[in-house]
RODO-2510 file (C-alpha; in nm, 4 decimals, decimal comma):
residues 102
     n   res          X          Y          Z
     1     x     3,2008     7,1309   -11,6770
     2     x     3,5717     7,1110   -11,5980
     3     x     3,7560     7,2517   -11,4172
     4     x     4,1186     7,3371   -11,4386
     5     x     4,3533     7,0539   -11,2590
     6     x     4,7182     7,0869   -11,2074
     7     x     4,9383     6,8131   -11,1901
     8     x     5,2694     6,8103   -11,0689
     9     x     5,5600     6,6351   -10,9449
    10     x     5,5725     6,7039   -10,5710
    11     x     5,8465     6,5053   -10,3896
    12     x     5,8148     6,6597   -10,0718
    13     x     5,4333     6,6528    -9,9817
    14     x     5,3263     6,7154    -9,6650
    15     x     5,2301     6,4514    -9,4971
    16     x     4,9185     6,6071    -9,3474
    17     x     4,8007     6,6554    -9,6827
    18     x     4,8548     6,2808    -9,7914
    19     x     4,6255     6,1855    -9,4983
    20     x     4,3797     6,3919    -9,5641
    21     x     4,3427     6,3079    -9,9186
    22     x     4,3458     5,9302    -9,8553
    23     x     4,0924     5,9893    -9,6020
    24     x     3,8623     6,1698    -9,8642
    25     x     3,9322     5,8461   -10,0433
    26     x     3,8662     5,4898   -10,0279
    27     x     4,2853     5,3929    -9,8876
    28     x     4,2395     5,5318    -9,5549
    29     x     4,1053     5,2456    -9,4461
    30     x     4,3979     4,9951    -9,5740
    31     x     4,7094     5,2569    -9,4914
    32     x     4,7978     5,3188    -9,1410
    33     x     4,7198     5,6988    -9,1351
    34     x     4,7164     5,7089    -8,7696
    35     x     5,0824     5,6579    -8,7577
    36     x     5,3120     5,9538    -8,8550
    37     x     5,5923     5,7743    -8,8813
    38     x     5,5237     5,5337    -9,1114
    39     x     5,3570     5,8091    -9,3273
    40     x     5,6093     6,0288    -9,3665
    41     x     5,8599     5,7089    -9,4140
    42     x     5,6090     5,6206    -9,7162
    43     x     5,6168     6,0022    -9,8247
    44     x     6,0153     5,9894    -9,7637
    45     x     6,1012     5,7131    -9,9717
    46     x     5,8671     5,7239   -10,2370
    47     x     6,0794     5,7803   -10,5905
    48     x     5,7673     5,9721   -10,7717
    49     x     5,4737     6,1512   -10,5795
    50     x     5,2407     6,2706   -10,8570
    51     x     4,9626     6,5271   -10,7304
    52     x     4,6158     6,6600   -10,8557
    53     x     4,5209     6,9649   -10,7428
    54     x     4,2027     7,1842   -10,7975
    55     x     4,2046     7,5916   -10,8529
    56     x     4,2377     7,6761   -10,4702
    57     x     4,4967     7,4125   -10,4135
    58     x     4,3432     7,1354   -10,2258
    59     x     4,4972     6,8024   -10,3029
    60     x     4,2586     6,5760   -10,4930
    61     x     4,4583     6,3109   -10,5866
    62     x     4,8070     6,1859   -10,5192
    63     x     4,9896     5,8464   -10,7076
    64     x     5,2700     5,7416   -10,4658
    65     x     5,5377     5,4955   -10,6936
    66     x     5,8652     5,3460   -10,6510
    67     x     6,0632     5,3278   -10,9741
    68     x     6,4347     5,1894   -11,1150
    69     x     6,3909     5,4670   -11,3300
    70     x     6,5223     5,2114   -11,6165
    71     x     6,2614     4,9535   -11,6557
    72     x     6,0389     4,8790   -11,3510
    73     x     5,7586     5,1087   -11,1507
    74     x     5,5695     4,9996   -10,8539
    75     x     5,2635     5,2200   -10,8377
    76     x     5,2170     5,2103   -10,4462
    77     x     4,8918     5,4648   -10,3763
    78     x     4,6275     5,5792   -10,6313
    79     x     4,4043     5,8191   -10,3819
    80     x     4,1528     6,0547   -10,5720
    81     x     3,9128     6,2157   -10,3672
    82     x     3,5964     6,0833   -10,3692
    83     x     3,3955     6,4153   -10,4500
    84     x     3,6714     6,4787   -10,7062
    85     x     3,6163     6,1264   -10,9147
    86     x     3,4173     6,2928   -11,1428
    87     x     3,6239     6,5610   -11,2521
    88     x     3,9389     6,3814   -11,2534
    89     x     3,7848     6,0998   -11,4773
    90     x     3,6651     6,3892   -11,7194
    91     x     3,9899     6,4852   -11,7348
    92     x     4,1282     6,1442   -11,8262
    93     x     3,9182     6,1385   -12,1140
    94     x     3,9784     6,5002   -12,2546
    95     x     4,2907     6,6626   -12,3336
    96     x     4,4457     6,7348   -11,9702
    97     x     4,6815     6,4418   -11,8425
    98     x     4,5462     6,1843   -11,5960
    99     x     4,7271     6,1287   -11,2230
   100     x     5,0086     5,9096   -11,3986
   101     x     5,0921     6,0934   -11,6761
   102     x     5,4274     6,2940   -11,6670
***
């Protein structure tokens, strides 16, 4: 069953949010999420923050890239939730767009 995901364009996350979301994935372990700074210099400077989010809201995914907006985009972060892997991969493969899709 699916349920319904919005995705959106959300340049200024918070950054509590982005931690908790790569925590409830597998990138917690290779970004330094102890370290406010840095995170919200990531969330800061980040050209495109795409987000996932299920019908209460919760973030369960979030693509972090840095773009020339011409030619070039350097997908940074691909964090999906790991309870939410399910869903969002349904979703990939029926008519709702997938994390990178516009």
């Amino acid at each position: 069953e699916l349920i319904d995901i919005k995705y959106s364009q959300e340049s200024h996350l918070e950054a509590q949010e982005f931690v908790d979301v790569l925590r409830r994935s597998t990138l917690a372990e290779r970004r330094p999420v102890d370290d406010p700074e840095v995170i919200a210099g990531m969330l800061a400077h980040a050209d495109v923050i795409v987000t996932a989010r299920d019908p209460q809201g919760l973030l369960v995914g979030v693509s972090r890239a840095i773009t020339d907006f011409s030619y070039c985009t350097y997908l940074a972060d691909l964090a999906v939730d790991v309870a939410g892997r399910r869903v969002l991969s349904a979703h990939r493969n029926g008519s709702s767009p997938f994390l990178l899709a516009n």
